[in-house]
N, CA, C and O atoms as a DFTB+ gen file, in Angstrom:
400 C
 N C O
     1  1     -26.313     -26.309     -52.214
     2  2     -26.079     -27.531     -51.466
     3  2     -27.411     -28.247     -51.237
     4  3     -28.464     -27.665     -50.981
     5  1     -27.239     -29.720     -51.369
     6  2     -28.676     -29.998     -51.062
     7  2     -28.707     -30.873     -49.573
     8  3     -27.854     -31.655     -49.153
     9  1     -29.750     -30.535     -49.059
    10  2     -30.119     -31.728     -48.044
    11  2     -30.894     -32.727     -48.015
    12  3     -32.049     -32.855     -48.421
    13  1     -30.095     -33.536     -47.435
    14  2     -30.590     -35.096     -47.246
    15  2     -31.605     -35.321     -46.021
    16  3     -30.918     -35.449     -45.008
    17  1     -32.735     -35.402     -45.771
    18  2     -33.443     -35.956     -44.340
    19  2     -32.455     -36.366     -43.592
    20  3     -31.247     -36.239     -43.791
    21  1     -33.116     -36.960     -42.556
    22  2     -32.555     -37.943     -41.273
    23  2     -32.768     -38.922     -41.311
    24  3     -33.986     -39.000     -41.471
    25  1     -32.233     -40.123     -41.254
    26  2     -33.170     -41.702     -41.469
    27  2     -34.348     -41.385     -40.310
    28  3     -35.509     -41.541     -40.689
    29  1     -34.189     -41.075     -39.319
    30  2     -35.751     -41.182     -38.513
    31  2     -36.211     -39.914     -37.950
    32  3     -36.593     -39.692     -36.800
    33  1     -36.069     -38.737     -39.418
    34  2     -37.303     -38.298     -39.939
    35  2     -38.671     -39.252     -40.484
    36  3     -38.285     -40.371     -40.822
    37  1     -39.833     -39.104     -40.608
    38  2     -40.776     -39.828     -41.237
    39  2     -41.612     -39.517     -41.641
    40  3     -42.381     -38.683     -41.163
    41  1     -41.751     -40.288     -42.984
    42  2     -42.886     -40.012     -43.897
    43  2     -44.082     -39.491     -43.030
    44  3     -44.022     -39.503     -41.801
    45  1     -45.409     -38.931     -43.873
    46  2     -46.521     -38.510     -43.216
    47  2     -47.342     -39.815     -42.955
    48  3     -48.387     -39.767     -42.306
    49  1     -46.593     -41.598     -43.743
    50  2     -47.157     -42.455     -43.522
    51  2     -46.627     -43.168     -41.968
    52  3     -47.043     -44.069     -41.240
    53  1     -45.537     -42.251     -41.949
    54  2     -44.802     -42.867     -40.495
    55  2     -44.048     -43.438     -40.649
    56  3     -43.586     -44.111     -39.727
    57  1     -43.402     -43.474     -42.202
    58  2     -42.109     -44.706     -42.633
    59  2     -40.856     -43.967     -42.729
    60  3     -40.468     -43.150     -43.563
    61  1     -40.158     -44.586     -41.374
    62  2     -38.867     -43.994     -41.075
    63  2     -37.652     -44.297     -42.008
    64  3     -37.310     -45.467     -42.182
    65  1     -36.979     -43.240     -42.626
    66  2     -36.023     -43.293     -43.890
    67  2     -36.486     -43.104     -44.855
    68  3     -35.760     -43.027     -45.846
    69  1     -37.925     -42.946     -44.972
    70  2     -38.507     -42.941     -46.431
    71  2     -38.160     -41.850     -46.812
    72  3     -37.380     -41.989     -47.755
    73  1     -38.405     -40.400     -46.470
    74  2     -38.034     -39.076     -46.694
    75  2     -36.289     -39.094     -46.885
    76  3     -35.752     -38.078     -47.325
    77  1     -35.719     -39.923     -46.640
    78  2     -34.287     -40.010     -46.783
    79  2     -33.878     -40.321     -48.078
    80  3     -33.224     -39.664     -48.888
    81  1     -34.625     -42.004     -48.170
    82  2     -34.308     -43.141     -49.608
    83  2     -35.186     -41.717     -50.956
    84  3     -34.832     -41.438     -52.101
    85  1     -35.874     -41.386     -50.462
    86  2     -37.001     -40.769     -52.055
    87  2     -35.813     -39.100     -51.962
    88  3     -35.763     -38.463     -53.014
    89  1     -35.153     -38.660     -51.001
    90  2     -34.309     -37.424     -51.383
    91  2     -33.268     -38.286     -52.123
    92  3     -33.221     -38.120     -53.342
    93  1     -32.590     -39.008     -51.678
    94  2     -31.038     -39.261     -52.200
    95  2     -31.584     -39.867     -53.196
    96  3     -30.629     -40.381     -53.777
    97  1     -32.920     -40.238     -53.989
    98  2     -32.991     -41.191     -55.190
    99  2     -33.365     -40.033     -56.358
   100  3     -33.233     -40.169     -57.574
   101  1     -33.864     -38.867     -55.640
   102  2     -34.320     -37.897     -56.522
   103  2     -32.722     -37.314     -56.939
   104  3     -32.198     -37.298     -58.053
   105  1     -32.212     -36.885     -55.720
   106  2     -30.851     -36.148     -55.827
   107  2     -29.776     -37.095     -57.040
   108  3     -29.052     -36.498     -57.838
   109  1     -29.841     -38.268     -56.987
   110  2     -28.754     -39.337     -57.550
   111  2     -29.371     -38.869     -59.576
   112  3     -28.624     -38.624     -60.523
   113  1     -31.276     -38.919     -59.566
   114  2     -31.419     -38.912     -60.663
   115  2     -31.297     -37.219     -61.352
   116  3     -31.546     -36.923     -62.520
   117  1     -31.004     -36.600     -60.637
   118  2     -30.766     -35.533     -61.352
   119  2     -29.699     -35.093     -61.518
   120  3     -29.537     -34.233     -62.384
   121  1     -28.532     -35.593     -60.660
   122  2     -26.997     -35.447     -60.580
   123  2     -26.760     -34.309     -59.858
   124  3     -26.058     -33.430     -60.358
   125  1     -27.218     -34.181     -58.787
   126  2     -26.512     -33.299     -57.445
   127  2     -26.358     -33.837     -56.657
   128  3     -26.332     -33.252     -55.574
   129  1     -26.151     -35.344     -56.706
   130  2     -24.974     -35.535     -55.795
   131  2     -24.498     -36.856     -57.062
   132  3     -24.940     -36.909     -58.210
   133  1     -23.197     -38.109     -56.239
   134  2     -22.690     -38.760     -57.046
   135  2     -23.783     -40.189     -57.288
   136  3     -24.440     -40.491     -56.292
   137  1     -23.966     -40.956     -58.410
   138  2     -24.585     -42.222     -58.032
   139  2     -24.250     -43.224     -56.918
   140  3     -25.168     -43.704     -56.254
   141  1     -22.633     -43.649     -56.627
   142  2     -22.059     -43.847     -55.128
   143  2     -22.770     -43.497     -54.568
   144  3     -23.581     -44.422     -54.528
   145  1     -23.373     -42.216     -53.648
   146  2     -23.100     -41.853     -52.709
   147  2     -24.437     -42.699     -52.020
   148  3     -25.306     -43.472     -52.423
   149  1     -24.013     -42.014     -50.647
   150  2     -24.423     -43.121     -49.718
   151  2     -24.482     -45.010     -49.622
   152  3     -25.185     -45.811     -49.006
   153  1     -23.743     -45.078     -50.248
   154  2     -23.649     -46.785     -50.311
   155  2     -23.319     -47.432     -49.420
   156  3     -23.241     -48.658     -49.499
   157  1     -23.016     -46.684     -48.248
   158  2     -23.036     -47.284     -46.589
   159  2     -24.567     -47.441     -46.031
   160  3     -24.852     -47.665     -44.854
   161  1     -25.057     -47.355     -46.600
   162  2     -26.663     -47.382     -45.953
   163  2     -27.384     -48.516     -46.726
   164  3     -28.599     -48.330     -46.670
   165  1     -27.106     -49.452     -47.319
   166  2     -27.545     -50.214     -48.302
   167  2     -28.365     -50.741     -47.346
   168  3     -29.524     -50.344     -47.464
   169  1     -28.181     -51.475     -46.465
   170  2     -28.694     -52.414     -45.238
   171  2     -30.322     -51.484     -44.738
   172  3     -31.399     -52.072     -44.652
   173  1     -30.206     -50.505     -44.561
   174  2     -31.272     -49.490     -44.454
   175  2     -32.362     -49.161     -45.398
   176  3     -33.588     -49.108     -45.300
   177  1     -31.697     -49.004     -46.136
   178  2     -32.124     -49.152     -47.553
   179  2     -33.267     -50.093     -48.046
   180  3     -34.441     -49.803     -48.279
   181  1     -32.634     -51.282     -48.145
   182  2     -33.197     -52.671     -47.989
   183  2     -34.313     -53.121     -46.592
   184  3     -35.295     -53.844     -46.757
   185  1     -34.079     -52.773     -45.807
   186  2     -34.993     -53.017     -44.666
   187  2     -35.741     -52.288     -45.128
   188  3     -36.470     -52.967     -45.852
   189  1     -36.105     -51.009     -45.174
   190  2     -36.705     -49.928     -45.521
   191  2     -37.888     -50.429     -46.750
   192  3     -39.102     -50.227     -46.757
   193  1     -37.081     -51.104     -47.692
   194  2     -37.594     -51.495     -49.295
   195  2     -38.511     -52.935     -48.526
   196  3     -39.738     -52.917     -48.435
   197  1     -38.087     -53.519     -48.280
   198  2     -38.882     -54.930     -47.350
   199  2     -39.967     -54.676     -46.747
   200  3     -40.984     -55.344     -46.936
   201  1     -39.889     -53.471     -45.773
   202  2     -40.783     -53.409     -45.314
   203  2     -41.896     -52.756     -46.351
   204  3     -43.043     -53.084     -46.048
   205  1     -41.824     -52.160     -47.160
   206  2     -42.844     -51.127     -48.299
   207  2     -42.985     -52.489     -49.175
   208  3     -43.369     -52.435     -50.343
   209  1     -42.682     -53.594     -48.600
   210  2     -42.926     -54.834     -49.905
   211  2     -44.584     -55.304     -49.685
   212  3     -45.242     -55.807     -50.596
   213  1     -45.147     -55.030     -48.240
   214  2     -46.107     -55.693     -48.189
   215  2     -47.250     -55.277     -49.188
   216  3     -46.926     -54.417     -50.007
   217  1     -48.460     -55.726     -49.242
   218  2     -49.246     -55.043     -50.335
   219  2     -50.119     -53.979     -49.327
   220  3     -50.720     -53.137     -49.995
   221  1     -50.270     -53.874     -48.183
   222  2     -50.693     -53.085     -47.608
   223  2     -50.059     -51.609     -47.562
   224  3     -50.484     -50.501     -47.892
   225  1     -48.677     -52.148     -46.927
   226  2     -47.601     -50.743     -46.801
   227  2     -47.709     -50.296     -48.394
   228  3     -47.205     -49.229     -48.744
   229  1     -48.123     -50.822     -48.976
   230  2     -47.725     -50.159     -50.570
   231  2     -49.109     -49.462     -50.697
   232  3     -49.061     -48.281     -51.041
   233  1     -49.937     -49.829     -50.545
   234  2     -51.255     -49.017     -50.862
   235  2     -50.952     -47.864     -49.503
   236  3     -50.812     -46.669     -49.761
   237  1     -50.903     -48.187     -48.606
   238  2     -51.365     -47.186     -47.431
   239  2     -50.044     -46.025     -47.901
   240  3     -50.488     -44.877     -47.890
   241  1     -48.539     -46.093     -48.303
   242  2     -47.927     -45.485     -49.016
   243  2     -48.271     -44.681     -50.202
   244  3     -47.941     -43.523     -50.457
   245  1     -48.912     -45.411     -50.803
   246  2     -49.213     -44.598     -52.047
   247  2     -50.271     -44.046     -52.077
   248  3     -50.613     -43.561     -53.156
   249  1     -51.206     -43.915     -50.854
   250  2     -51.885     -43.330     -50.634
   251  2     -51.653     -41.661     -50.098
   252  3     -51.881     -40.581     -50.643
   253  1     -51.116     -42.024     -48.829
   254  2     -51.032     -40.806     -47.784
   255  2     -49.749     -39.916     -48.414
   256  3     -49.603     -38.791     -47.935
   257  1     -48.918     -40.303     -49.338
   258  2     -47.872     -39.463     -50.170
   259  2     -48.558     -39.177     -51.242
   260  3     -48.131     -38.140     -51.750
   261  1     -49.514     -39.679     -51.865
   262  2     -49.766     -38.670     -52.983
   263  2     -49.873     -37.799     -53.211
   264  3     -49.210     -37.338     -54.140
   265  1     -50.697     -37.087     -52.572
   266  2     -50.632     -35.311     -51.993
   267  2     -49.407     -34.782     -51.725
   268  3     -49.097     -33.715     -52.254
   269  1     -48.611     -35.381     -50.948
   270  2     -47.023     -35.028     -51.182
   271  2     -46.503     -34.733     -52.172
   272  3     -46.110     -33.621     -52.526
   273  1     -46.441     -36.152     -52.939
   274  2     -46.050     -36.147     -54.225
   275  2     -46.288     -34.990     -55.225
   276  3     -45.474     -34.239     -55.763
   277  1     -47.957     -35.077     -55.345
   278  2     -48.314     -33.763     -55.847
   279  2     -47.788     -32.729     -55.893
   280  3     -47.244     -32.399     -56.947
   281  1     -47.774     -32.017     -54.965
   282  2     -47.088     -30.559     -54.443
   283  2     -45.431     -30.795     -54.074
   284  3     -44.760     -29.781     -54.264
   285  1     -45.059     -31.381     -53.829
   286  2     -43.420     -31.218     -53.829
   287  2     -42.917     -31.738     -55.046
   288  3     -42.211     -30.920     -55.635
   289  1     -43.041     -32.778     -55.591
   290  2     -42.503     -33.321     -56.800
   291  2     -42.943     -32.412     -57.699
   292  3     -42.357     -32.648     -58.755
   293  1     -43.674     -31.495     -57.818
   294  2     -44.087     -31.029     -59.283
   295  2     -43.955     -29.565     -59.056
   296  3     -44.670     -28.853     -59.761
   297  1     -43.202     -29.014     -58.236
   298  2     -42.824     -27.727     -57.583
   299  2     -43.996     -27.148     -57.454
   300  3     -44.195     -26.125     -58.109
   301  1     -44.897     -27.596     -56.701
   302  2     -46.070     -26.868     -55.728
   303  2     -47.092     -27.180     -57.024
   304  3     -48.224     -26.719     -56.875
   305  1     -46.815     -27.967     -58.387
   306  2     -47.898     -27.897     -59.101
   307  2     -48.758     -29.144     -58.882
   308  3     -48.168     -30.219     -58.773
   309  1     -50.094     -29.109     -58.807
   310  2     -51.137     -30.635     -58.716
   311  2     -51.316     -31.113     -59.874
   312  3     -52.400     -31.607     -60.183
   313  1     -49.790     -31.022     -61.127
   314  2     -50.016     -31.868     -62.251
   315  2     -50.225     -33.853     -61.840
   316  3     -49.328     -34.665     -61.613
   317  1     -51.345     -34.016     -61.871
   318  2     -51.371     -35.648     -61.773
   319  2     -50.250     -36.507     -61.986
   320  3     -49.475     -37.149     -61.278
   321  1     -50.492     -36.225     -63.635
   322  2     -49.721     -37.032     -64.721
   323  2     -48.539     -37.011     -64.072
   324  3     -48.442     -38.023     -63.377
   325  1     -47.240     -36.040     -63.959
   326  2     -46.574     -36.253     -63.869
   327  2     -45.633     -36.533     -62.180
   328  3     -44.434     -36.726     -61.976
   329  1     -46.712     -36.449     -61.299
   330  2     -46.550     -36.430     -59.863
   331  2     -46.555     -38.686     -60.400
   332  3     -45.619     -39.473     -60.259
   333  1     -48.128     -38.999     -61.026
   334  2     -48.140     -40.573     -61.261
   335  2     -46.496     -40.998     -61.473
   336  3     -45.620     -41.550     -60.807
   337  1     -46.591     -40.594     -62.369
   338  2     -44.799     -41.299     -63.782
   339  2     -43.826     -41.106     -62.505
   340  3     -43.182     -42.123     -62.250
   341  1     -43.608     -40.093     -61.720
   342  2     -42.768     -39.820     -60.476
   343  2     -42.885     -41.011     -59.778
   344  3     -41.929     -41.786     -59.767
   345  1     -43.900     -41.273     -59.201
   346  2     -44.627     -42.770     -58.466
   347  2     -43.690     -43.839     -59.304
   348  3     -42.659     -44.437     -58.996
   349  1     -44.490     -43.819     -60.486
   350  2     -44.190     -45.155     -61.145
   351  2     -43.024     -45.132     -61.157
   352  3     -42.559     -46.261     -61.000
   353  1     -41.820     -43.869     -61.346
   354  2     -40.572     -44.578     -61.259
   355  2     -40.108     -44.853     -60.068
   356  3     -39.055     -45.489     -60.098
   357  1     -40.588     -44.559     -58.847
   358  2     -39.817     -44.990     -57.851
   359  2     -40.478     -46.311     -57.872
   360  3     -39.544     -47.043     -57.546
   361  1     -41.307     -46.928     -58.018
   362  2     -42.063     -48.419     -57.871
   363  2     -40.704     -49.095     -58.589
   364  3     -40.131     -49.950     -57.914
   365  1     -40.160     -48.782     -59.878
   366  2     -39.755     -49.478     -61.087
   367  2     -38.271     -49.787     -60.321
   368  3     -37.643     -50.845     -60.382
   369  1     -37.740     -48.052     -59.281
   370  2     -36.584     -48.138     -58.679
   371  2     -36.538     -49.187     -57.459
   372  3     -35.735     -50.119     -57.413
   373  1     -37.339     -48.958     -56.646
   374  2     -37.768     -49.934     -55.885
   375  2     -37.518     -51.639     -56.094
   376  3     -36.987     -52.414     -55.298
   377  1     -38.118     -51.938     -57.500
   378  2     -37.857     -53.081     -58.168
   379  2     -36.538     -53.718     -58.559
   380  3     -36.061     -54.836     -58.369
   381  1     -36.172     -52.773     -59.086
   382  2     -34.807     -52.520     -59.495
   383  2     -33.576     -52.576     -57.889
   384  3     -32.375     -52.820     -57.776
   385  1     -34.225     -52.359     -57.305
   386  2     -32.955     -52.175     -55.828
   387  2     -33.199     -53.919     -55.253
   388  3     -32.293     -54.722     -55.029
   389  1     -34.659     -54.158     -55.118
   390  2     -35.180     -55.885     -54.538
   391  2     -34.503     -56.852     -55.258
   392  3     -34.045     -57.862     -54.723
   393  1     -34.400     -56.575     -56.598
   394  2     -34.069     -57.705     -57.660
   395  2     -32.221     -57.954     -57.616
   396  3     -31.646     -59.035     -57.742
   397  1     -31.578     -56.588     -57.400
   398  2     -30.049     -56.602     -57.335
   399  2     -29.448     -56.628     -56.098
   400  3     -28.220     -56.640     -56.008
């Protein structure tokens, strides 16, 4: 079974839902849970994505999670490369959620 955060759990940047939106986006791309799911939270979602729009929240984000990133995304490994491409696709998902 997997778990989902709390919306106000928070990032180590202090961004409430973030630990929520980056589980259910990981969970959706690997298929343990449905692509649907959670689609009652869109509104959250979106606030959430708005606020990570500024160019600040985006650096100070992609800062203080990288180390995160690192070690949880790559199962405790400090592969760069592929902790980056992890990044870059949530940027691309990110894009992809603003634009639709």
């Amino acid at each position: 079974m997997i778990t989902i955060a709390n919306t106000f759990d928070s990032s180590p940047a202090g961004i409430f839902h973030l630990e929520r939106f980056w589980g259910k986006v990981m969970a959706k791309k690997s298929g343990q849970i449905p692509q649907d799911s959670f689609t009652d939270k869109w509104i959250t979602d979106t606030a959430m994505l708005d606020h990570l729009d500024s160019a600040s929240n985006r650096y100070l984000l992609m800062s203080i999670e990288a180390a995160r990133l690192l070690m949880n995304l790559n199962n405790g490994s400090l592969n760069v490369t592929a902790a980056l491409y992890r990044l870059q696709t949530l940027t691309v998902f990110i894009n992809h959620c603003r634009a639709n």
